[in-house]
C-alpha positions as CSV (number, residue, x, y, z in Angstrom):
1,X,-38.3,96.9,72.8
2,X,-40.9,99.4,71.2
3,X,-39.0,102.5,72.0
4,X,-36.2,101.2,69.7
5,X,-38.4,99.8,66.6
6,X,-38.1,102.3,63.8
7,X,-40.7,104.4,62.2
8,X,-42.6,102.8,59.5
9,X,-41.9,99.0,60.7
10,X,-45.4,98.5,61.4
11,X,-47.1,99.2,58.1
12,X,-44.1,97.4,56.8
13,X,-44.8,94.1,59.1
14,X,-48.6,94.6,59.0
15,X,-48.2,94.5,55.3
16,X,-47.7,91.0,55.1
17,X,-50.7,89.6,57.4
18,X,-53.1,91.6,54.8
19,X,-53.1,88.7,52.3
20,X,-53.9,86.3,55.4
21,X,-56.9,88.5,56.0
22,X,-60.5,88.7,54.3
23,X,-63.8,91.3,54.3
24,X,-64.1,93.5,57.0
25,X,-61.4,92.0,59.2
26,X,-58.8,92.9,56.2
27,X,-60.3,96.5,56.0
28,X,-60.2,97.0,59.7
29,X,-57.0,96.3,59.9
30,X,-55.8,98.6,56.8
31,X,-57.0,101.7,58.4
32,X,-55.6,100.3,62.2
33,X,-51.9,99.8,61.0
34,X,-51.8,103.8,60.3
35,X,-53.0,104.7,63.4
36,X,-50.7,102.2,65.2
37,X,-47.8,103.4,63.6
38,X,-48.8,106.9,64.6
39,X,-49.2,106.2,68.1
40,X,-45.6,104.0,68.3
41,X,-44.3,107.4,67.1
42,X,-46.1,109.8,69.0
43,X,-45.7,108.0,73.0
44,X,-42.4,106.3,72.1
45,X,-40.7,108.5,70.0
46,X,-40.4,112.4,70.6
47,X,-37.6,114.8,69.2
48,X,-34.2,113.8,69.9
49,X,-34.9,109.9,70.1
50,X,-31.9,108.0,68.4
51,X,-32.1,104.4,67.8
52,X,-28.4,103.1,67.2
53,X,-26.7,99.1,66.4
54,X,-23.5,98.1,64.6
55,X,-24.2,96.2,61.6
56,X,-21.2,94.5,59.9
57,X,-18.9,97.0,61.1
58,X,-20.8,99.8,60.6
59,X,-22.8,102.2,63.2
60,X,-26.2,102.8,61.4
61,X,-29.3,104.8,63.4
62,X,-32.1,103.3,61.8
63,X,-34.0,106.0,63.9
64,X,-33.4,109.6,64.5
65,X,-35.9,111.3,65.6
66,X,-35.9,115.4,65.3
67,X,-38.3,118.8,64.4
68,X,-37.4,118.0,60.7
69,X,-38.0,114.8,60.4
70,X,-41.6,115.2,62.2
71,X,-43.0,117.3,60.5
72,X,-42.4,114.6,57.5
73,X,-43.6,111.6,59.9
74,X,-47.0,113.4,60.9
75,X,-48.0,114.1,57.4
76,X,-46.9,110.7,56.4
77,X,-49.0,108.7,58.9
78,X,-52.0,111.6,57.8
79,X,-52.0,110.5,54.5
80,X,-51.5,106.9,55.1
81,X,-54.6,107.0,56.8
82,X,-56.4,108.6,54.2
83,X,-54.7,106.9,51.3
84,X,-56.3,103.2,53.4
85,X,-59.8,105.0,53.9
86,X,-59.8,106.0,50.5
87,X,-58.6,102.8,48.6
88,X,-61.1,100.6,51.1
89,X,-63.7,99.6,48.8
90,X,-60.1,98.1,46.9
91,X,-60.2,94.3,46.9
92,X,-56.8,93.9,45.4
93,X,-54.6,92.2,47.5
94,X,-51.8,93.5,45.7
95,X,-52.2,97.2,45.9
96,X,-52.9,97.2,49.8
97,X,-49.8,95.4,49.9
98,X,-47.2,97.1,48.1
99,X,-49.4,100.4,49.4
100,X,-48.7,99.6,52.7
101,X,-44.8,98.7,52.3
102,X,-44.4,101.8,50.5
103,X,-45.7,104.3,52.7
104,X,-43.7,101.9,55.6
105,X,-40.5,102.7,54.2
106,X,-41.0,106.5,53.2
107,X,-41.7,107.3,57.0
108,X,-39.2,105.0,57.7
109,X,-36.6,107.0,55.3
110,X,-37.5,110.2,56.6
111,X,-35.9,108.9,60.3
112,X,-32.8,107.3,59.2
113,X,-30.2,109.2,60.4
114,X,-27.6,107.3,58.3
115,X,-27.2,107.0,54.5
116,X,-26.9,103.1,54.3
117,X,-30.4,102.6,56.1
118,X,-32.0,105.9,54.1
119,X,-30.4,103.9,50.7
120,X,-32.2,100.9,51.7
121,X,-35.4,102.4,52.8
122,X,-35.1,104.4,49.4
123,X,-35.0,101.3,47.3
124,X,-37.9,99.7,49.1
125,X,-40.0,102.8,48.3
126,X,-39.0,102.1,44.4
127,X,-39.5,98.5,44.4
128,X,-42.8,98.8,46.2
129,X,-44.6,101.7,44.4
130,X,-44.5,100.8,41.0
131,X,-47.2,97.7,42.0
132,X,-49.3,100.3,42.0
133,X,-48.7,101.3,38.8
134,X,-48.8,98.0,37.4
135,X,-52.2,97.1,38.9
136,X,-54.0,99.0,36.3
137,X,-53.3,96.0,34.0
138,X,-52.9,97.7,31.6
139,X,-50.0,97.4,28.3
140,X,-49.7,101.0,28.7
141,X,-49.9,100.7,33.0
142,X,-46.7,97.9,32.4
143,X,-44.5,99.9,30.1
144,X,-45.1,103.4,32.0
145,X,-44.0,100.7,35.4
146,X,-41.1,99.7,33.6
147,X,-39.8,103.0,32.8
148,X,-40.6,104.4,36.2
149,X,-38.7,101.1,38.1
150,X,-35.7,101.7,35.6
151,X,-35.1,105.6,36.6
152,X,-36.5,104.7,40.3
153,X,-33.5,102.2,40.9
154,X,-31.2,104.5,38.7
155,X,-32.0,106.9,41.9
156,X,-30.5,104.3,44.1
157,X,-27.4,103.4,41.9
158,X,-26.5,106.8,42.4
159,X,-27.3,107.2,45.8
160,X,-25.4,104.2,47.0
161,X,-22.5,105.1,44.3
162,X,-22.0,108.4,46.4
163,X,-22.7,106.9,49.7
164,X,-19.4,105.0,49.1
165,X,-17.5,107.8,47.5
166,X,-18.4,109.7,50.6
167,X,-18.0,107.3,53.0
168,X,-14.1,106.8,51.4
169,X,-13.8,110.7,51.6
170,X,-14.7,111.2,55.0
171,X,-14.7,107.9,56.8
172,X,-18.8,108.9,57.7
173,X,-22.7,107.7,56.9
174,X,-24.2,110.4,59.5
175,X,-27.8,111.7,57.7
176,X,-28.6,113.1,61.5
177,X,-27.8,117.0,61.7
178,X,-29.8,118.5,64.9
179,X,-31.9,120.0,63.6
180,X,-33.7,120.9,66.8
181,X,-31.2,122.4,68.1
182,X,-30.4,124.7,65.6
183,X,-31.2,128.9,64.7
184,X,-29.5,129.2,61.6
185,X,-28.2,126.9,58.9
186,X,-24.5,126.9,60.0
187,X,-21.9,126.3,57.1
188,X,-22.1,124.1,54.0
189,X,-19.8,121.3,55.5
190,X,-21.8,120.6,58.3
191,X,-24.5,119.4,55.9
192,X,-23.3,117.4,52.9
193,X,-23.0,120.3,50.8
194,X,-21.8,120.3,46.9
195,X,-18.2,119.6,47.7
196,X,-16.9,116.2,46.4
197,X,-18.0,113.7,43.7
198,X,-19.4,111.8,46.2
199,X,-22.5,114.3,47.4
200,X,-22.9,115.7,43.7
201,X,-24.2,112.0,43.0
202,X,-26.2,112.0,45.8
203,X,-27.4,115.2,45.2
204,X,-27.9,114.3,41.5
205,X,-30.4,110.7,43.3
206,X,-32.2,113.3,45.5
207,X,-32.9,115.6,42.4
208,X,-34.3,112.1,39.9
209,X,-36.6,111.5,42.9
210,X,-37.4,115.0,43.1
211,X,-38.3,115.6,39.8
212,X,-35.6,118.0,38.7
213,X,-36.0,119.7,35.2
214,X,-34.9,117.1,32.3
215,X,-35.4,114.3,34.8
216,X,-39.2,115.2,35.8
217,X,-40.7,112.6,33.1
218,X,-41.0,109.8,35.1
219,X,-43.6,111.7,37.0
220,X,-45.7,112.7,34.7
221,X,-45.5,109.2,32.8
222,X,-46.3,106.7,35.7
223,X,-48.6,108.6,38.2
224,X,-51.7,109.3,35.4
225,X,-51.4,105.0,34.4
226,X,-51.5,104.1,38.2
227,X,-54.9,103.2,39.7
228,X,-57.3,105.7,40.6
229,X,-56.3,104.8,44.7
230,X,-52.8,104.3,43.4
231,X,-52.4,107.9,42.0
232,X,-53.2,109.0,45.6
233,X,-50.7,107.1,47.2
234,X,-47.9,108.0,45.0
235,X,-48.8,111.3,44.6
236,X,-47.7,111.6,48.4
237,X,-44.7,110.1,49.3
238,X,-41.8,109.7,46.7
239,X,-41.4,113.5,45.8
240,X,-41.8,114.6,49.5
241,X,-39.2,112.2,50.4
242,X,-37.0,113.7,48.3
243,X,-37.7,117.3,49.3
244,X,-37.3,116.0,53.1
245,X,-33.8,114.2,51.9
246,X,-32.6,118.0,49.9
247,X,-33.8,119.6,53.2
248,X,-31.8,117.8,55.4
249,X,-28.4,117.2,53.1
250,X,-28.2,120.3,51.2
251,X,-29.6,123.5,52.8
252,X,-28.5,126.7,51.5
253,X,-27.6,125.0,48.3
254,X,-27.6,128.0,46.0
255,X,-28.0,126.3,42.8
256,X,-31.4,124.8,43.8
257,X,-32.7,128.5,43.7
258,X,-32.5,128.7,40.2
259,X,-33.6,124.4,39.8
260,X,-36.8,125.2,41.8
261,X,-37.9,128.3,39.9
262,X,-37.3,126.6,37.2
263,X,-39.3,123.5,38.1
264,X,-42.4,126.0,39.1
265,X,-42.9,127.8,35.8
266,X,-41.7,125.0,32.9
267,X,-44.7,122.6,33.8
268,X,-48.1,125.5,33.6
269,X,-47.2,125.5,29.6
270,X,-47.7,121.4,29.8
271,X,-50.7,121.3,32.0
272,X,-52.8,124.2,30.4
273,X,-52.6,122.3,27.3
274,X,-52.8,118.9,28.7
275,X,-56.0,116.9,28.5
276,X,-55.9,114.1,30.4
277,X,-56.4,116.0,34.1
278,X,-54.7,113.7,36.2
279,X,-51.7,114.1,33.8
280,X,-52.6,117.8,34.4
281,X,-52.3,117.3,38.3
282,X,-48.9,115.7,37.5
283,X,-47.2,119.1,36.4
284,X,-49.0,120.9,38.9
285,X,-47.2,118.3,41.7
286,X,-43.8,119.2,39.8
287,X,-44.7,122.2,39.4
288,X,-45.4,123.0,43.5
289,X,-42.0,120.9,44.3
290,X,-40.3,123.9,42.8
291,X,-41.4,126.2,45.7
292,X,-40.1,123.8,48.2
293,X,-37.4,123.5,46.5
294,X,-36.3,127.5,46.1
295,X,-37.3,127.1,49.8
296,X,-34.3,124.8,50.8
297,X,-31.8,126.7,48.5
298,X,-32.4,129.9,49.9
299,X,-31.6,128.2,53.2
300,X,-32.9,130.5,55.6
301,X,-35.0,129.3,58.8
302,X,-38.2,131.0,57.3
303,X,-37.5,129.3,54.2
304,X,-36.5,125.6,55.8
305,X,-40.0,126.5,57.6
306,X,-42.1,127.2,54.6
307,X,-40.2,124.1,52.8
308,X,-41.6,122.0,55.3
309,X,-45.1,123.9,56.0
310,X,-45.8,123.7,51.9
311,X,-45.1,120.4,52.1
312,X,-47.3,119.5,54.7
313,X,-50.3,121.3,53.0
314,X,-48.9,120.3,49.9
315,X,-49.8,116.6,50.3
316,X,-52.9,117.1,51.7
317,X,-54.9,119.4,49.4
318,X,-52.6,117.2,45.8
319,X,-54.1,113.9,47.8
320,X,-57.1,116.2,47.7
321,X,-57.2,116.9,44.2
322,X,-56.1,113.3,43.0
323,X,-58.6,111.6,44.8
324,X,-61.5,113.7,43.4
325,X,-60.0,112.7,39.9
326,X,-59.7,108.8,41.1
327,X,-63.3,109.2,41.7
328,X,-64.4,110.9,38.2
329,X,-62.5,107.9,37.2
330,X,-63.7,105.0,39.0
331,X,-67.5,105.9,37.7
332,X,-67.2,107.5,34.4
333,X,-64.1,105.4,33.2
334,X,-62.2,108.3,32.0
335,X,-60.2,111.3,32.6
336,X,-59.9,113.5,29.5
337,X,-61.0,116.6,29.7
338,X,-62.6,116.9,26.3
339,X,-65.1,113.8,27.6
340,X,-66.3,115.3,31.4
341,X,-68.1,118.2,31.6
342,X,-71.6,118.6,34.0
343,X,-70.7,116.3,36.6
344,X,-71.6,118.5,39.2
345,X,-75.1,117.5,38.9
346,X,-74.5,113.6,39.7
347,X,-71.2,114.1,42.0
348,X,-72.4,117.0,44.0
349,X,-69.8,116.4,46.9
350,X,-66.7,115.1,44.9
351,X,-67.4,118.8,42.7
352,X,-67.3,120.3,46.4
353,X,-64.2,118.7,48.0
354,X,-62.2,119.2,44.1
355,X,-63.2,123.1,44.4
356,X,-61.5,123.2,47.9
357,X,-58.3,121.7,46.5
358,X,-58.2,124.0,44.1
359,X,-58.5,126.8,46.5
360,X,-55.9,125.4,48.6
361,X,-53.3,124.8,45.8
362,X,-53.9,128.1,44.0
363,X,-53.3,129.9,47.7
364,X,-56.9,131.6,48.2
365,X,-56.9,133.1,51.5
366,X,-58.2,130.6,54.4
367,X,-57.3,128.0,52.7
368,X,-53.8,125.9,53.5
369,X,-51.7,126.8,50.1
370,X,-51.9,130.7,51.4
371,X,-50.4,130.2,55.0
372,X,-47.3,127.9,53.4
373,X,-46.4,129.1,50.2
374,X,-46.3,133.0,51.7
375,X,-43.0,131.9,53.5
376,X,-41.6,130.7,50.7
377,X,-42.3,133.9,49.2
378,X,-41.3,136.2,51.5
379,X,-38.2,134.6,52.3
380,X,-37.3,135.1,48.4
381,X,-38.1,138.4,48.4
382,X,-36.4,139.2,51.8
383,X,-33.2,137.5,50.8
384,X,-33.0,139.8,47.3
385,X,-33.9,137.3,44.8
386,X,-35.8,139.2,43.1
387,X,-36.0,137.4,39.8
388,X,-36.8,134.0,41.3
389,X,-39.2,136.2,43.3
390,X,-41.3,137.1,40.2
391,X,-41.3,134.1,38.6
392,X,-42.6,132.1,41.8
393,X,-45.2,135.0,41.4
394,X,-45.7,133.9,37.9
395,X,-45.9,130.6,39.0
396,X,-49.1,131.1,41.5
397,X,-50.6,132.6,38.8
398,X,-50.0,129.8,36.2
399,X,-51.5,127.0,39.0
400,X,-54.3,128.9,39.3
401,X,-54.8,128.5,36.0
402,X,-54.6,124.6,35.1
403,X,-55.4,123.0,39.1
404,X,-57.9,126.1,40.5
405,X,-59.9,126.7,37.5
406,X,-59.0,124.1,34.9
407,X,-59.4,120.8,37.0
408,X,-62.6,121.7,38.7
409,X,-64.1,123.3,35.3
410,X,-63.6,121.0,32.9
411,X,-64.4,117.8,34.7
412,X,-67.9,118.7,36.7
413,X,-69.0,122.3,34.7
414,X,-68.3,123.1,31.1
415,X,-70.1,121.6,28.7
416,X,-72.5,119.2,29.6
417,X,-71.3,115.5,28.6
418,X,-74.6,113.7,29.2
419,X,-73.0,112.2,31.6
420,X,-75.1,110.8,34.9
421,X,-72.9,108.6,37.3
422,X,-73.4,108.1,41.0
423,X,-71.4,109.7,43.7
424,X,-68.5,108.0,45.0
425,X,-68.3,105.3,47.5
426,X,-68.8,106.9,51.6
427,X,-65.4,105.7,51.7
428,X,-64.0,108.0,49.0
429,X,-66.2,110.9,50.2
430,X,-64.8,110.4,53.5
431,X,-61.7,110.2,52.8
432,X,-62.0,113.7,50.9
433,X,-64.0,115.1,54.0
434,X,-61.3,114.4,56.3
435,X,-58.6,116.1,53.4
436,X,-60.4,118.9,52.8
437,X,-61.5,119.8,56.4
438,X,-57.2,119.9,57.3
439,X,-56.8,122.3,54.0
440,X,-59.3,124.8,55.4
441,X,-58.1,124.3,59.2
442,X,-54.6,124.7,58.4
443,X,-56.0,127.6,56.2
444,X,-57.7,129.7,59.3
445,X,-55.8,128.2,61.8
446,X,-52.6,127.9,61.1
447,X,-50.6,127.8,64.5
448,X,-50.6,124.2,64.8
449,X,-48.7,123.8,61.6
450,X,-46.5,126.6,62.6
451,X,-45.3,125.2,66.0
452,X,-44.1,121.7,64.6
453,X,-41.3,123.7,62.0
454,X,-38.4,122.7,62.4
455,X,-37.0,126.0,63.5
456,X,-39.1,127.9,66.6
457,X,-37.6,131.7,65.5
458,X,-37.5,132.7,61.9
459,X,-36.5,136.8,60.5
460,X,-39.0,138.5,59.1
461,X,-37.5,141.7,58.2
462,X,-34.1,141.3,60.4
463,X,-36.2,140.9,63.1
464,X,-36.0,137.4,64.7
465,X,-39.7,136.2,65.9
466,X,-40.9,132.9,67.0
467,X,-42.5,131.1,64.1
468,X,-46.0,131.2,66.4
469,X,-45.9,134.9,66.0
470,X,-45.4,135.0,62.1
471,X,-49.0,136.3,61.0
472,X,-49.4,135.9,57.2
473,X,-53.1,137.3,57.7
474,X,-51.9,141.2,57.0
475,X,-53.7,143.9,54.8
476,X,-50.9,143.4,52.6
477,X,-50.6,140.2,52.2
478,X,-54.6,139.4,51.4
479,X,-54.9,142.3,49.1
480,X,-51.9,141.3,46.7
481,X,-53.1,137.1,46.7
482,X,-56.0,138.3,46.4
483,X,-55.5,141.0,43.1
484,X,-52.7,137.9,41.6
485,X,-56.0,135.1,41.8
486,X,-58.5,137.6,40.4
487,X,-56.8,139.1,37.5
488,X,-55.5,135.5,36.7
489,X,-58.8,134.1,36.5
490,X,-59.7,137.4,34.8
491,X,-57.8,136.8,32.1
492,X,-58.6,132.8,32.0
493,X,-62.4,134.0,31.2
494,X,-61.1,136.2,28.2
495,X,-59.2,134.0,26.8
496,X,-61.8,131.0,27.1
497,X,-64.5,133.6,26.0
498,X,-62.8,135.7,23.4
499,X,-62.8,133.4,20.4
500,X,-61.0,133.8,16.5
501,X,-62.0,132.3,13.9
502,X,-64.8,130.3,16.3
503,X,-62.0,129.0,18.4
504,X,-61.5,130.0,22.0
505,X,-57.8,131.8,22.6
506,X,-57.4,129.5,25.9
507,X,-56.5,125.8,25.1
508,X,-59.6,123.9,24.1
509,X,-59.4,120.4,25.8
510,X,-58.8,118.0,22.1
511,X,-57.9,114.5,22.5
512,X,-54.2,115.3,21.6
513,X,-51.2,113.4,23.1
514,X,-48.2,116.1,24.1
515,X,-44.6,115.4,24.0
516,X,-42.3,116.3,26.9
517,X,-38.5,116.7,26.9
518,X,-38.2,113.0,27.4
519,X,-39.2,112.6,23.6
520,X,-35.8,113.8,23.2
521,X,-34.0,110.5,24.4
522,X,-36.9,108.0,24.3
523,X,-37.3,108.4,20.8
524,X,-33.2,107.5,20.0
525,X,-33.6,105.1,22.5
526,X,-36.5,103.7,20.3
527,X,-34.5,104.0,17.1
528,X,-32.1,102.1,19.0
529,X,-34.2,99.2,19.7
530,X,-36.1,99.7,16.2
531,X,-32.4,98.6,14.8
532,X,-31.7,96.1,17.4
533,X,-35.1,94.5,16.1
534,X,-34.0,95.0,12.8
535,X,-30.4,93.1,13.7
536,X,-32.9,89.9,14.6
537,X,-35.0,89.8,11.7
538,X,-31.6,90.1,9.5
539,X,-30.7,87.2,11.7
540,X,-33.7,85.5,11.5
541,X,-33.7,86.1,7.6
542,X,-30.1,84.5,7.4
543,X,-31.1,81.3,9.2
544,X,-33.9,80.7,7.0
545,X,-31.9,81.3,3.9
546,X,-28.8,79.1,5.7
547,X,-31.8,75.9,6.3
548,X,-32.7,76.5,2.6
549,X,-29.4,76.0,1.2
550,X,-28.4,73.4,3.9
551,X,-31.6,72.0,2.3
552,X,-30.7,72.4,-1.5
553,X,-26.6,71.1,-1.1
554,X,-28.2,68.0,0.9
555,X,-30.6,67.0,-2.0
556,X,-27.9,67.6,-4.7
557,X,-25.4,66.0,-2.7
558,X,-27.8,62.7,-2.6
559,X,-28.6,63.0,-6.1
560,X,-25.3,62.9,-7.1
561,X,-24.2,59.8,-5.3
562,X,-27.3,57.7,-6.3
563,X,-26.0,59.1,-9.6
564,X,-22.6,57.4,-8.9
565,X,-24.2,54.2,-7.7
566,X,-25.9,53.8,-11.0
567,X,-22.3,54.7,-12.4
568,X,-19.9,52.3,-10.3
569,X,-22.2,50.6,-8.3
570,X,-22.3,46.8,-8.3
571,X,-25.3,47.0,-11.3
572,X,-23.6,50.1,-12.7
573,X,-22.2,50.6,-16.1
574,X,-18.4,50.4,-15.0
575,X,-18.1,47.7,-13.0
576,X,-19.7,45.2,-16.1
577,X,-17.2,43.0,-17.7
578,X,-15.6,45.1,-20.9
579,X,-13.9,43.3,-24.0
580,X,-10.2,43.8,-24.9
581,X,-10.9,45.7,-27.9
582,X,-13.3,48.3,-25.8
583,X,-11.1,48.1,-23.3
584,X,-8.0,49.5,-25.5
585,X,-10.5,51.8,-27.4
586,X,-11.7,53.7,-23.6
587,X,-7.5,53.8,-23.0
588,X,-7.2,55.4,-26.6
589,X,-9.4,58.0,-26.1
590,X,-7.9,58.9,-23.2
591,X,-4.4,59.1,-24.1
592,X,-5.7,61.4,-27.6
593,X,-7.7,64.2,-25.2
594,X,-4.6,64.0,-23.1
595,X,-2.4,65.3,-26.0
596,X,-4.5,67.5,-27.1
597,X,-5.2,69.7,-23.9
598,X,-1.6,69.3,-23.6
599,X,-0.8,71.3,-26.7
600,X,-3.7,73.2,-26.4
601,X,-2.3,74.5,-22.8
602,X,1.5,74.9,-23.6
């Protein structure tokens, strides 16, 4: 029976005893469900496990179980456990909840091997997520929730609307290609591949969820409103999904060369100017999506293999980042840049565990972002993209910039706010501890990482290796990271430094609020339902004014006829008893302005 539960079932089912639970009981269990669900999937599940049924007609395989997708489950279930440690001190029922359901059906998405139970999987992950969002409580919290829940299930609409036009094409729901048993990516229509209306809207789902250029906003709108424990969660699962999802339906998908190297330079011009820094780590998480996702376009097995490697690290050392933020958070009760400053001397082990993040995301050597984000790189440059090369080497440059120097700088050194706060809970710290410790392993160490690829032999310059064998640790390698960090921060101390007019050259952190490209349709949009407002007041107006005149013809209308009783009512002046004379007189008078209109008128 436990060989053919699905991945992700546990935290899903556990999530529903939670609210049954209270104290240490509750919390015991939160960091147990993880660990279970680990374990289900490490003894019960290795690579090549498919778990099948027929469902209304339909075979589905809620389970399928290969190097791809396990590389996605083990980092799931790693930062499930860290996200629970982290958000322990919590004692909202609600956010361990919909926490726990969401991270559930993300591991459970990345082992569907069929589109109808990744669909359904991919709703859940909408519907439970933007809880967290909403527990801030917040007016803002609510509307950022509500857009994120309208372009969230958008995703879906899409994704089921191409499931069916697929399904019609080719009569198949298969999301299972072996990848284990695979050396190269073999031809487009063995994966789903850009060829029918019915994969370019799925493609067009994986790429909202992704964060694609034009349809990044939601990212960078919801994550900063979330909780500080929230922003952790979410920070790891819905993007990655999609990059897992891309990886698996459209490798070799050359237009997502150019949609990736766009995604990696577009968002350092937002972040350096940004002051809220967890809005900041926002465009940095798009911004390091791009790399995974030039990975998957180029195709290659060294590419697929850093794809998946920078994803790993990726989650690990943004959960990093995110959660040293939540903490700056949680005591100070705010983020903006232009309000931190000196909390180095009161957080002394939140500073450390952020400056290790930073390191890991701006690729320092020994650190994780260096051994995963080289075989992106290389694979770019072996395969001739030279263009898309460069600007991924612009790219690492521009991170260093806002998330190595600009995240740890501003909030715990630069100016001194005054501000003196405790450390964060040992739950937090520990939480970071474990985080950080994997970025530097992975950093020194990286074999582990590099045996769980999905591919075991990659070419590194036409010469097919196993992945074990791939050393990033050459002369080469070092010296050039190494020259690309320095000069970068080189020039970030000029520019900060080097002041006109008494005003540094570098962006100084001002209370500001930036638009994005979504200011190009929310703002019609708004106009939209500035008129629609306007239609109801109009409305409003002309019931009033209809009541008033209802009002006015009724009191005329009552006037008149006590008017006509008085008239030709039984003590009126026409109903009395008239005399012959008067009578003859009234019949007179008639008969004369009768005549006289008449001649008047003809």
């Amino acid at each position: 029976m436990i060989n053919s539960l699905p991945p992700g079932l546990i935290l899903i089912i556990g999530a529903m005893i939670i609210p049954l639970m209270r104290g240490r009981i509750q919390q015991a269990t939160l960091l147990l469900l993880p660990i279970a669900s680990a374990l289900h999937l490490l003894a019960f599940l290795p690579a090549g496990t498919q778990v099948s049924l027929e469902f209304f007609g339909y075979q589905l395989t809620p389970a399928n179980v290969d190097r791809l997708s396990l590389v996605w489950g083990y980092i799931f279930h790693i930062a499930a456990f860290v996200s629970a440690l982290y958000a322990l001190h919590v004692k909202d029922v609600v956010q361990h909840v919909s926490g726990l359901i969401y991270m559930g059906a993300a591991i459970g998405a990345v082992f569907a091997g069929d589109l109808i139970t990744l669909f359904v999987y991919w709703e859940l992950t909408a519907v439970s997520s933007v809880f967290l969002i909403w527990a801030s409580r917040t007016e803002r919290s609510y509307r950022a929730g509500m857009r994120y829940l309208i372009v969230q299930v958008g995703s879906g609409v899409l994704l089921l609307s191409g499931i069916l036009f697929h399904f019609r094409d080719t009569g198949s729901l298969a999301f299972d290609n072996a990848f284990h048993e695979l050396l190269l990516p073999p031809s487009d229509g063995y994966f789903l591949g850009l060829n029918s209306p019915g994969t370019l809207l799925i493609f067009l789902a994986f790429g909202i969820k992704a964060a694609f250029p034009l349809l990044h906003n939601w990212l960078t709108d919801a994550y900063p409103e979330a909780t500080p424990t929230g922003t952790v969660i979410l920070s790891a699962f819905t993007t990655k999904l999609a990059i897992y999802a891309l990886a698996r339906g459209f490798p070799g998908t050359e237009i997502l060369i150019y949609i990736g190297a766009v995604m990696t330079a577009f968002p350092i011009f937002f972040a350096v100017i940004e002051n809220d820094l967890r809005r900041v780590l926002a465009y940095s998480l798009n911004n390091q999506l791009g790399f995974m996702v030039v990975g998957i376009g180029i195709g290659t097995n060294l590419a697929l293999n850093g794809t998946a490697s920078h994803a790993f690290a990726h989650i690990l050392y943004k959960a990093l980042l995110f959660m040293s933020m939540g903490a700056v958070l949680m005591r100070t009760g705010t983020i903006k840049g232009s309000e931190l400053g000196g909390l180095y001397k009161s957080m002394p082990w939140t500073t450390g565990f952020c400056i290790v993040g930073a390191a890991s995301i701006s690729a320092f050597p020994l650190f994780s972002g260096f051994v995963t984000k080289s075989l992106i790189l290389t694979a770019a440059a072996q395969e001739h993209h030279t263009v898309v090369w460069l600007v991924l080497l612009f790219a690492s440059a521009g991170v260093f910039h806002h998330s190595g120097i600009k995240i740890p700088y501003f909030a715990f050194f630069a100016h001194d706010s005054g501000k003196r706060v405790k450390e964060a809970p040992w739950n937090m710290l520990l939480a970071m501890g474990i985080a950080a410790t994997l970025c530097i392993l992975i950093g020194i160490l990286p074999g582990p990482l590099y045996s769980i690829l999905p591919y075991k032999d990659v070419v590194v310059e036409h010469v097919t290796i196993e992945v074990l064998n791939h050393h990033v640790y050459t002369t080469t390698h070092v010296i050039t990271q190494l020259q690309l960090l320095l000069f970068s921060a080189l020039a970030f101390t000029v520019l900060n430094r080097w002041k006109i007019g008494g005003t540094a050259i570098y962006p100084p952190e001002l209370p500001s609020v930036n638009l994005d490209t979504d200011w190009l349709y929310r703002r019609p949009f708004l106009r939209v339902g500035q008129s629609l407002s306007l239609v109801e007041r109009l409305h409003a107006l002309a019931g009033r004014t209809r009541s008033w005149i209802d009002a006015r013809v009724s009191a005329g209308l009552h006037q008149l006829l006590r008017a006509a009783r008085q008239l030709v009512g039984p003590a009126g002046w026409l109903p009395r008893t008239w005399s012959i004379s008067a009578k003859v007189a009234c019949a007179a008078m008639l008969l004369t302005g009768y005549l006289v209109l008449y001649y008047v008128y003809m």
